[in-house]
C-alpha positions in Angstrom: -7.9 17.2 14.5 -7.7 14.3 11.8 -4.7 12.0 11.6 -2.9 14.1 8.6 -2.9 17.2 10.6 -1.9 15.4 13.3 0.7 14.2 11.8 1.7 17.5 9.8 1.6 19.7 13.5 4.0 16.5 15.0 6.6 16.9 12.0 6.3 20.7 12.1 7.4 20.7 16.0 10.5 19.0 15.2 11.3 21.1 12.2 11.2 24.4 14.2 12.8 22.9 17.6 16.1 21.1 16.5 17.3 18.2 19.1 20.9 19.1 18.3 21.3 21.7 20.3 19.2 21.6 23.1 15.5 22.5 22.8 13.2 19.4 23.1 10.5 18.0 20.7 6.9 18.1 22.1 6.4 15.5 24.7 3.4 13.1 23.9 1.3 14.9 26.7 1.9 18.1 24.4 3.9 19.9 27.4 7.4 21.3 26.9 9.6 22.6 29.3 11.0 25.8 30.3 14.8 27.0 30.2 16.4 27.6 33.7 16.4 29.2 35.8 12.5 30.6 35.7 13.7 34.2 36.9 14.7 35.2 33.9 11.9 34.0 31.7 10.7 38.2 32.0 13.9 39.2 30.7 13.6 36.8 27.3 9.9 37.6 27.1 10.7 41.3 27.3 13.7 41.3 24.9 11.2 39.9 22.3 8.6 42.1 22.8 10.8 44.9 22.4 12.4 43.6 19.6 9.1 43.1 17.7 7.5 46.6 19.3 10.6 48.2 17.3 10.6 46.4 14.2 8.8 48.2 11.1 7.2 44.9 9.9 3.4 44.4 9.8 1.3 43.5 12.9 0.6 39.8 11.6 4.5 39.3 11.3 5.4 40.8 14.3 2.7 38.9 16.0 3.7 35.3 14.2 7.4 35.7 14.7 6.3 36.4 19.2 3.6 33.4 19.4 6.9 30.8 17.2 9.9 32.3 19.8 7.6 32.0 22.8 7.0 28.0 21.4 10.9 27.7 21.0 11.1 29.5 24.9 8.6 26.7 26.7 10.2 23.7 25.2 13.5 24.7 25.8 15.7 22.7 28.0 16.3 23.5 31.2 20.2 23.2 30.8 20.3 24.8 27.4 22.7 28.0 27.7 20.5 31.3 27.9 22.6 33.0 25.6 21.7 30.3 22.9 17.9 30.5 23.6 18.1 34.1 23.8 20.0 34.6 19.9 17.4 31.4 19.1 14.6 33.3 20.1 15.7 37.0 18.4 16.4 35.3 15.3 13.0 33.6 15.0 11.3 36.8 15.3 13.5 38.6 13.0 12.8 35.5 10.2 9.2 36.4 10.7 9.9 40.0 9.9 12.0 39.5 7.0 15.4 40.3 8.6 14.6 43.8 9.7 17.5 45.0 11.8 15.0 46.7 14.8 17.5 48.3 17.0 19.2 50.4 14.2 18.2 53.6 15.3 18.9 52.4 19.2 22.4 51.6 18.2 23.1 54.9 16.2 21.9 56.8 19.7 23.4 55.4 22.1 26.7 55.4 19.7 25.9 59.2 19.3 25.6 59.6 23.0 28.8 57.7 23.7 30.9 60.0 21.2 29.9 62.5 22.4 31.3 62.1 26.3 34.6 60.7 24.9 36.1 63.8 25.1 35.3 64.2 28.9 36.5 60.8 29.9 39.8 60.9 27.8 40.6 63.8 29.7 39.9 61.9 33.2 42.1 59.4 32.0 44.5 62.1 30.7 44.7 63.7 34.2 45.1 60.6 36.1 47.9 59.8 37.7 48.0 55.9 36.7 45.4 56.0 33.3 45.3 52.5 33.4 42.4 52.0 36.0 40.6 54.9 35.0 40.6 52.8 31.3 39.4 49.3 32.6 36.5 51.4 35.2 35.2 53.3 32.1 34.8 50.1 30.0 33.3 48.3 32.7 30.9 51.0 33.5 30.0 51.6 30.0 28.2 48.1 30.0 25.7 49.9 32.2 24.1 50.8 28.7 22.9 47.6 28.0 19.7 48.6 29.7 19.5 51.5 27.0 17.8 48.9 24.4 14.5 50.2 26.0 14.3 53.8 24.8 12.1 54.4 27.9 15.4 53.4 29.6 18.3 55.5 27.7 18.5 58.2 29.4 19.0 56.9 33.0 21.3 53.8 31.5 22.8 56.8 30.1 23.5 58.9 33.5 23.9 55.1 35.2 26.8 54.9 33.0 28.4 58.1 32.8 28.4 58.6 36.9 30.1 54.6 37.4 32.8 56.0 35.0 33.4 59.0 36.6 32.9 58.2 40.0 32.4 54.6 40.6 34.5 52.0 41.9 35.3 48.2 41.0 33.2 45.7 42.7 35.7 43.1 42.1 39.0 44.0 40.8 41.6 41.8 39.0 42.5 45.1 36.8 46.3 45.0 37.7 46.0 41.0 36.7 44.6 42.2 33.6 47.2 44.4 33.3 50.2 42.2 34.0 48.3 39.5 31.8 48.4 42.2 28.7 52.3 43.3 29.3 53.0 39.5 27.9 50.4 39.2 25.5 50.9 39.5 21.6 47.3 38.8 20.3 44.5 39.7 22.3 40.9 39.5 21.4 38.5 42.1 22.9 35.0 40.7 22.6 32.8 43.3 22.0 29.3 43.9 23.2 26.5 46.6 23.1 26.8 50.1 20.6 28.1 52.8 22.5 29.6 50.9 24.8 32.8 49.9 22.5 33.2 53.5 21.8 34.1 54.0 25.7 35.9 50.6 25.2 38.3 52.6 23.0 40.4 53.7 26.5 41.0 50.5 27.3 42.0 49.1 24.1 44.6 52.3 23.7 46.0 51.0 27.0 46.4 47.9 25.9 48.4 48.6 22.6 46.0 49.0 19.8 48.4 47.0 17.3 48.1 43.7 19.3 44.4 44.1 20.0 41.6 42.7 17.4 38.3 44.0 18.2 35.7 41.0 17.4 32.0 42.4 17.0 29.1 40.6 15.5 28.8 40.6 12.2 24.8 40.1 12.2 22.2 42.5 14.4 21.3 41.1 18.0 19.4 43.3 20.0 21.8 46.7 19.8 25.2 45.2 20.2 27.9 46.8 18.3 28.3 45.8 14.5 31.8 45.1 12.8 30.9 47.3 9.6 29.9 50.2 11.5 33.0 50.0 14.2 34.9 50.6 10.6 32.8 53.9 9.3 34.2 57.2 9.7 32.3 58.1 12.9 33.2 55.2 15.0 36.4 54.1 13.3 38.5 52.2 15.7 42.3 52.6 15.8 42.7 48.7 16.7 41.6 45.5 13.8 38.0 44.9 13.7 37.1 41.3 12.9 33.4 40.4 11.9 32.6 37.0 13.4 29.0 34.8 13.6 28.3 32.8 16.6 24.8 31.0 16.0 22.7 28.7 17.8 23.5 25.1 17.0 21.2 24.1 14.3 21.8 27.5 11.9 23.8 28.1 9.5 26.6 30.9 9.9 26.3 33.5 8.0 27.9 33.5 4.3 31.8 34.9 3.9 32.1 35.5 7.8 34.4 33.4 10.4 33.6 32.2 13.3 34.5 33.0 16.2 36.6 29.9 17.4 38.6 31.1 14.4 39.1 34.4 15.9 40.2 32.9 19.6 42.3 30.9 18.2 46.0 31.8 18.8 45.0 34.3 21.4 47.5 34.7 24.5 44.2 37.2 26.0 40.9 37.1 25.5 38.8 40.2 27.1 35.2 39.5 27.4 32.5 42.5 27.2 29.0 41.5 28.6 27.4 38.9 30.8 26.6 36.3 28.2 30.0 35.7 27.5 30.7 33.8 30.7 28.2 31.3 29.4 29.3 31.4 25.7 32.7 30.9 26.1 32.7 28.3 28.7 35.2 25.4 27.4 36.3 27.1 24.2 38.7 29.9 26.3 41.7 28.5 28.4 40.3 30.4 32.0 43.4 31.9 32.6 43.8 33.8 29.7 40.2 34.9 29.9 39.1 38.3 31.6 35.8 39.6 31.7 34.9 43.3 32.0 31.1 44.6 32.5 28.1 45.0 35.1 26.0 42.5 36.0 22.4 43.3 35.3 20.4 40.5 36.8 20.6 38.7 40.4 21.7 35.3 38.6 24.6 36.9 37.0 25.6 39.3 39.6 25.5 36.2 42.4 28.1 34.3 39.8 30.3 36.9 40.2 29.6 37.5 44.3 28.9 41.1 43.9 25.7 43.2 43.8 23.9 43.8 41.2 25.2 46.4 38.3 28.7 46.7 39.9 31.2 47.2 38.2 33.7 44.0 37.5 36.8 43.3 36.4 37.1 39.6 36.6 40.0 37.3 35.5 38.0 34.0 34.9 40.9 31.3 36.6 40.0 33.4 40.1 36.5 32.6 40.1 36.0 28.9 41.1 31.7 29.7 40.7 32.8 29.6 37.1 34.7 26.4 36.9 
């Protein structure tokens, strides 16, 4: 290699891995190193071969935008948050493939799928004698569809999903906390997470009074959680406010027109979490005891956080958990 290209691949490295927020420049050896913990190095690799495998870019993209996030995955810290390298690593490969929104047609399934077991599960609620824990199972379980990303997976997340609503039970409970917590509450912000899913949520947000809830979704794809503009289209049209927000990595620019969402939690007497990165993501920016999060753990590392097995069900108020603290 002569010194100018030397020089040019030493600059490059430290365009493409920011020091501000957590991934490290190439060490003079030339070794980086790997985010923490190693377990769930599959997952990340997985998530961006599945985003690329559904993306309609060309091969050569596809392929560039895998071999730049798996660069950005090695040299990432080890105490950088795996929800930022995760949205780091999706949003390289979608730069490479000019945007493309490759879960789409994942999102408009499973949303499809959802809508159409509504009707079943609002009159489970409907018969119950006390609705309210019927609402907060039902969102929990529909987290279950977060394995749905994989189409080779849909159909038993979707089963996985509809039988933990129907029949399951709460691994940890702190649903009559929530529920005391709401009674007092006059903004509450109910983080969204995967499509489909927040239709199911739509139980739960009834329950708690749709006129005080706002219903924060992303306003940019990431993998197949639930978009702001389509919770607002006639099909999927939620009876509660739905507020776009952008969350990115430190080092990118949010998008254009769109707040963020320490904007949103702001002011907020509740916050309702949907989805296992948000323990992570909203660690020191949410007061813990007006924090609950609802969803099942996919993973060991997550589940352990939480001291239940993995894919329970859980209703969590985040000031009860000290493994969070």
């Amino acid at each position: 290699m002569t010194a100018d290209a030397g020089k040019h691949h030493k600059d490059n490295s430290r365009k493409v891995i920011p020091r501000e927020w957590g991934l490290s420049p190439i060490r003079p050896s030339g070794a980086g190193v790997v985010p923490g913990p190693f377990e769930c190095l599959p997952c990340l690799s997985r998530q961006l071969a599945m985003t690329a495998q559904l993306s309609d870019a060309g091969k050569q993209k596809r392929h560039a935008g895998i071999a730049e996030a798996l660069m950005h995955l090695a040299m990432s810290e080890p105490d950088t948050p795996l929800p930022v390298v995760s949205e780091d690593l999706q949003r390289t490969v979608m730069r490479h493939t000019g945007g493309a929104d490759s879960y789409a047609d994942v999102r408009r399934r499973l949303s499809s799928a959802a809508r159409a077991l509504l009707p079943a599960l609002l009159r489970l609620q409907q018969e119950a004698r006390d609705p309210w824990p019927v609402a907060v199972r039902v969102s929990a379980a529909g987290n279950l569809m977060e394995q749905a990303r994989d189409p080779e997976q849909a159909g038993a997340a979707m089963d996985a999903a509809w039988h933990a609503a129907v029949r399951g039970r709460l691994a940890l409970d702190h649903g009559e906390e929530l529920r005391q917590a709401a009674k007092d509450a006059r903004r509450i912000v109910f983080l969204a997470d995967n499509a489909g899913e927040v239709i199911w949520d739509s139980l739960l947000i009834d329950q708690l009074g749709a006129s005080r809830v706002t219903l924060a979704a992303r306003r940019l794809p990431y993998l197949h959680d639930a978009l702001a503009e389509e919770l607002v289209s006639p099909d999927d049209r939620m009876a509660c406010e739905v507020a776009a927000f952008d969350d990115p990595p430190p080092g990118y620019a949010r998008e254009h027109g769109t707040g963020s969402l320490d904007q949103l939690l702001a002011g907020a007497d509740l916050v309702i979490a949907k989805g296992s990165e948000w323990p992570e993501r909203l660690a020191g920016r949410v007061p813990a005891e007006l924090c609950f999060f609802l969803f099942a753990p996919a993973c060991h590392r997550i589940a352990t956080r939480f001291g239940v097995p993995p894919k329970s069900l859980v209703a969590a108020h985040a000031a009860a958990l000290t493994t969070l603290r």
